[in-house]
Structures are given as structure tokens and as C-alpha cells.
Wavefront OBJ file of the C-alpha trace (Angstrom):
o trace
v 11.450 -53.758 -0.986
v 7.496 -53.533 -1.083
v 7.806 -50.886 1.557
v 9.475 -48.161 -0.296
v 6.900 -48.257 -2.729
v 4.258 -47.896 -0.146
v 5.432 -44.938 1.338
v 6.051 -43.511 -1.974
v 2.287 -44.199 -3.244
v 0.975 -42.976 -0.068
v 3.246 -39.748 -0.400
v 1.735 -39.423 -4.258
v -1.865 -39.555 -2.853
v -1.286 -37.181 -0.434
v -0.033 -34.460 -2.555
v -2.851 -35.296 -4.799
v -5.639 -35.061 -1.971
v -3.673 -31.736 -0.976
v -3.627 -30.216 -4.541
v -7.323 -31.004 -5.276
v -7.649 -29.331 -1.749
v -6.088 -26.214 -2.082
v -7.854 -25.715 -6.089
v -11.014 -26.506 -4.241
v -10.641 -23.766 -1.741
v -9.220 -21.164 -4.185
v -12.443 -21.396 -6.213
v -14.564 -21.009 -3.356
v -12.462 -18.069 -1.895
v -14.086 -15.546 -4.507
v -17.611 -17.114 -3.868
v -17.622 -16.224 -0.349
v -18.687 -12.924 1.663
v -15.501 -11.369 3.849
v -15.345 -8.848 6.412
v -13.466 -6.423 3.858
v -13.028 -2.801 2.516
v -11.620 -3.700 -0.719
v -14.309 -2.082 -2.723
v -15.415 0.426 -0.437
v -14.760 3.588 1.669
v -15.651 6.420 3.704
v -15.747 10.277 2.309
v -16.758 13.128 4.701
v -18.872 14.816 1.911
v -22.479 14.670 0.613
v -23.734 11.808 -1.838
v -23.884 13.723 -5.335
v -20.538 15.352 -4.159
v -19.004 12.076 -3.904
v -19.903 11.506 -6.890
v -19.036 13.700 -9.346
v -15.400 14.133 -7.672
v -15.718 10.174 -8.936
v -16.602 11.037 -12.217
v -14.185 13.339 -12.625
v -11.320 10.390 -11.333
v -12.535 8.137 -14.035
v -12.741 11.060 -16.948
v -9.016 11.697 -16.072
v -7.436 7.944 -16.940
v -9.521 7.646 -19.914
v -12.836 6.444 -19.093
v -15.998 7.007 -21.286
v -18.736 7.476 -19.011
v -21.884 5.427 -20.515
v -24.392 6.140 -16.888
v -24.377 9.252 -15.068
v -26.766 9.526 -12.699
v -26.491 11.562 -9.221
v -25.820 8.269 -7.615
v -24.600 5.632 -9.744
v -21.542 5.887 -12.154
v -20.464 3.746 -14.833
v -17.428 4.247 -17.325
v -15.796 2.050 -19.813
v -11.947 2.197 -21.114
v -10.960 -0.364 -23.848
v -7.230 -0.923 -24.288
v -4.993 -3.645 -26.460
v -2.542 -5.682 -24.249
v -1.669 -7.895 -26.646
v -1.325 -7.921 -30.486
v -4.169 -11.078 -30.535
v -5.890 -9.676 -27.029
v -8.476 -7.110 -26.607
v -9.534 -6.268 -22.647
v -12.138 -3.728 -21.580
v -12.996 -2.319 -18.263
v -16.442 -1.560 -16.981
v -16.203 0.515 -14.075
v -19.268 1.064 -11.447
v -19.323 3.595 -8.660
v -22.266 3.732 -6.278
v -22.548 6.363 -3.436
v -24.894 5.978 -0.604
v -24.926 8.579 1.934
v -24.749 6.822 5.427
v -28.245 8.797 6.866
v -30.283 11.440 5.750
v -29.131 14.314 5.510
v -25.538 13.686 6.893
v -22.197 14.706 5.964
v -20.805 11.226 5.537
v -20.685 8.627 2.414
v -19.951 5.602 1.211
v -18.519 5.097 -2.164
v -18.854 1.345 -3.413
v -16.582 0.870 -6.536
v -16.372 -2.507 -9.070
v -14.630 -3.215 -12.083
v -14.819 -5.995 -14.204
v -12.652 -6.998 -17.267
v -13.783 -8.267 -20.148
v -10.775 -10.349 -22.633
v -11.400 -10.958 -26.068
v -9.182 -12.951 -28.480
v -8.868 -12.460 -32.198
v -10.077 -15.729 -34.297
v -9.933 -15.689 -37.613
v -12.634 -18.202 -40.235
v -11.729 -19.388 -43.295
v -15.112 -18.778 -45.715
v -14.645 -20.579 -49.325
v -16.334 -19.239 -52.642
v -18.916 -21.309 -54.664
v -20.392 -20.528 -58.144
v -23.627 -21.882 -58.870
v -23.633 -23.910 -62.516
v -26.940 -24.522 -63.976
v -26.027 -27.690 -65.291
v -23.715 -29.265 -62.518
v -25.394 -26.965 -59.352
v -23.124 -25.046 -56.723
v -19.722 -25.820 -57.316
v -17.081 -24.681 -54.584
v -14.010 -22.847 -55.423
v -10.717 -23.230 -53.960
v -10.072 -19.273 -53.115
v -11.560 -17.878 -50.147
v -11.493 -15.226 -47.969
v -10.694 -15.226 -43.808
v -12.997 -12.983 -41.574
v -11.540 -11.859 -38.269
v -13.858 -11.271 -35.278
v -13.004 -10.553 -31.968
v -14.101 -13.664 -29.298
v -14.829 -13.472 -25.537
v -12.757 -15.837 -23.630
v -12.374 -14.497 -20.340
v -14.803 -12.317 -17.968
v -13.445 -11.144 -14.183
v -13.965 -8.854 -11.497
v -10.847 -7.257 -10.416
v -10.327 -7.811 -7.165
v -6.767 -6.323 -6.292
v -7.101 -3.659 -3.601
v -4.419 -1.505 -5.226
v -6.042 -0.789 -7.986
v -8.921 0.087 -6.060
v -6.998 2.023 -3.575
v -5.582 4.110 -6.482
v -8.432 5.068 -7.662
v -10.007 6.029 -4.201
v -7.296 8.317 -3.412
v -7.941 10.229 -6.915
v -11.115 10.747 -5.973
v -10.653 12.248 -2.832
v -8.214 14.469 -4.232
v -10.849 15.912 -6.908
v -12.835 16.179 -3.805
v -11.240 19.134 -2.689
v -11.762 20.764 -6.247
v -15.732 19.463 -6.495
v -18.113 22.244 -4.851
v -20.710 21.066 -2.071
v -23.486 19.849 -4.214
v -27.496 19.695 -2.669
v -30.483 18.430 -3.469
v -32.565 21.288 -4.984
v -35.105 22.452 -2.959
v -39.078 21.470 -3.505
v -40.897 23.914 -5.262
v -43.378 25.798 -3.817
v -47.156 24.686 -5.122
v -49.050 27.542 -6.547
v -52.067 28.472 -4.624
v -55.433 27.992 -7.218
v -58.108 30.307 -7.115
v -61.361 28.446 -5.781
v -63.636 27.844 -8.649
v -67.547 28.206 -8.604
v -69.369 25.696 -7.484
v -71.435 23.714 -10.610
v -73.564 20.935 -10.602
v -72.557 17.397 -10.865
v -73.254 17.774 -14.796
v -70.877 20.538 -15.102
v -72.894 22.131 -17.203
v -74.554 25.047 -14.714
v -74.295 26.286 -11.334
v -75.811 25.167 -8.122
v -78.779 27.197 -7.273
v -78.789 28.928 -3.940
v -81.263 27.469 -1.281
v -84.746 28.875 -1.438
v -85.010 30.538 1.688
v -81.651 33.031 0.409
v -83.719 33.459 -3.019
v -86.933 34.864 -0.972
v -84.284 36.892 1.323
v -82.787 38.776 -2.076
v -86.398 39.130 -3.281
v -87.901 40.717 -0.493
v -84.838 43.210 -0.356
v -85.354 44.238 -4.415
v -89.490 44.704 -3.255
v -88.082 47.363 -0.618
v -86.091 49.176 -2.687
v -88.160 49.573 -5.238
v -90.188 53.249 -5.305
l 1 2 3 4 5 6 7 8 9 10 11 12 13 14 15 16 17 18 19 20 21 22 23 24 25 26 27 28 29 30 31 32 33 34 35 36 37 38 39 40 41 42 43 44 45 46 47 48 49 50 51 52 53 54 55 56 57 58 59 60 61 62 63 64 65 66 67 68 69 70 71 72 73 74 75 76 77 78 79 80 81 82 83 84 85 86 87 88 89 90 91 92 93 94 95 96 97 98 99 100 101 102 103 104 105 106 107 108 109 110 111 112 113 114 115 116 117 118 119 120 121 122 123 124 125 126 127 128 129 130 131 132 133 134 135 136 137 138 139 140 141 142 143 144 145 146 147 148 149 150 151 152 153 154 155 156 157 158 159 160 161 162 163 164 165 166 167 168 169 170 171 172 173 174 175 176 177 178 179 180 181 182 183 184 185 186 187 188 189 190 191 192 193 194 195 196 197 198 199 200 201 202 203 204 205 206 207 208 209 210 211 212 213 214 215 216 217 218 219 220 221
């Protein structure tokens, strides 16, 4: 009889060892590096061109965009799944062209959602008494304020896929966008030479002073 409940207790531990096992390596799974292309791909276009066609995908499903830069997107889109539960989305886009001055880029694309829960606080009213000091009243009021409780980055590749394939279709709508070209420096017109001062000009050697002199003495009648 004592075996049957060995094998069972030796089953239980098991499944136990197992279970702590497989929580264990589910946590670790999103703290670890993989070889994938979830959040990325490849666009035949220029950088700032990449980039606005992805501005453009997020102003179409509702994004607001809070950073706009020619390289770096961010957007925001609140919405209410729940009566109790708030969620927002912060989207961030990065392009990186692949080498200078090549045709090719790569478009790097996060999201993470933000939950918050409604919670509600009971405050209660108190009247202060001169003779007795701050009495408390039975009538209140309840605040409601909207909590944090839950802070993720999505990591499902079709939602990322979606939104990768709206951007290449604004692509084809988005004209070739360049960097604008340096200006030209404006040439400055040499400036006379003055003394270390500043306040008058160098003096010409002696020997060119004599020369001028000696030509004014010839001249003259």
C-alpha cells in the first residue's frame, strides 16, 4: 500500500518541478535577444521617405503624433476596452538608412501599451468646532482617478506586420524625399589690414614710404 503513494508523491513533484520550469522559462523568453524580424524590415526607399509614408500609416488609424523628426516617429492612440479599463498605445518608428547615400532602409517599429484601471477613494467631510476641534462628518464625497496597473511591449508580429504593409502602401503615394543641399558660403571681401589694437592701420615699410616720396619730388615742377 505505501507504494501507491510513492509514485503518486513523486508524480506531484514532478509536475511541480515542471510547472515552476516552464513559468521560469516564459519569463526569461522576453528577456532574451532572438535572431528575429518581428519589429523590423526592409524598404527600397530613402530614410526621410520611409518615414513620412510611416507617419502617414499611423495618422490613418488614429494616432496623434507627439515626435516628428526626419528620423524618429512617435504617435499615441488612447482607446477604452473596458467600462473600468483605460489602455494607450505609444508607438515608435525609427528609420536608418542601411549606408550612405543608398536606396535601402530599415524601419524599426515598437509599441508599448499602457492599462489603467479606474479606482475610486472615499474622502469624508470634517467641520472644525472651536470648542470641541475638527469634528468629522459622516457624508463624503468619492474621487475617481485613473491607476496604472499594467505596462507591455506588444510583441505579436501581426500587428506589426499590419502596420508594415500600410506603410509600404503609402510608400507608393510619398514623393522621393532628399536631404537639402549645403548652402553655398558667401565669399567676404578681404578687409584692411589694422593693427593689433584695431584702432589704425599698419603702416607700410619704410623703404615703400621713401619709394612714394621720391616719385611726388619728380613730379613736382
Amino acid at each position: 500500500m505505501k507504494r501507491p503513494i510513492y509514485f503518486i508523491s513523486c508524480a506531484l513533484a514532478a509536475l511541480l518541478l515542471s510547472a515552476c520550469s516552464t513559468t521560469k522559462r516564459t519569463v526569461q523568453d522576453h528577456e532574451e535577444f532572438g535572431a528575429t524580424g518581428v519589429f523590423t524590415r526592409n524598404f527600397a526607399s530613402a530614410e526621410q521617405t520611409a518615414c513620412e509614408a510611416a507617419r502617414r500609416a499611423l495618422l490613418s488609424q488614429g494616432y496623434v503624433i507627439s515626435d516628428w523628426k526626419p528620423s524618429v516617429i512617435k504617435g499615441r492612440r488612447k482607446y477604452q476596452p473596458e467600462n473600468d479599463i483605460h489602455a494607450e498605445i505609444e508607438f515608435n518608428v525609427v528609420c536608418v538608412a542601411d549606408s550612405k547615400g543608398s536606396n535601402s532602409t530599415t524601419v524599426f517599429a515598437n509599441a508599448v501599451r499602457d492599462r489603467y484601471s479606474l479606482k475610486k477613494s472615499n474622502t469624508s467631510a470634517s467641520i472644525g468646532v472651536s470648542a470641541l476641534g475638527s469634528v468629522s462628518l459622516p457624508f463624503g464625497s468619492t474621487d475617481d482617478a485613473l491607476v496604472k496597473v499594467a505596462s507591455e511591449t506588444i510583441p505579436t508580429g501581426h500587428f506589426y506586420e499590419q502596420f508594415f504593409d500600410l506603410l509600404e502602401r503609402y510608400l507608393d503615394n510619398v514623393p522621393a524625399i532628399t536631404e537639402p543641399e549645403t548652402e553655398k558660403k558667401l565669399l567676404i571681401p578681404p578687409t584692411p589690414l589694422t593693427s593689433p589694437s584695431g584702432t589704425a592701420p599698419i603702416q607700410a615699410p619704410a623703404s615703400t614710404q621713401n619709394d612714394a616720396s621720391k616719385k611726388t619730388d619728380e613730379e613736382s615742377p
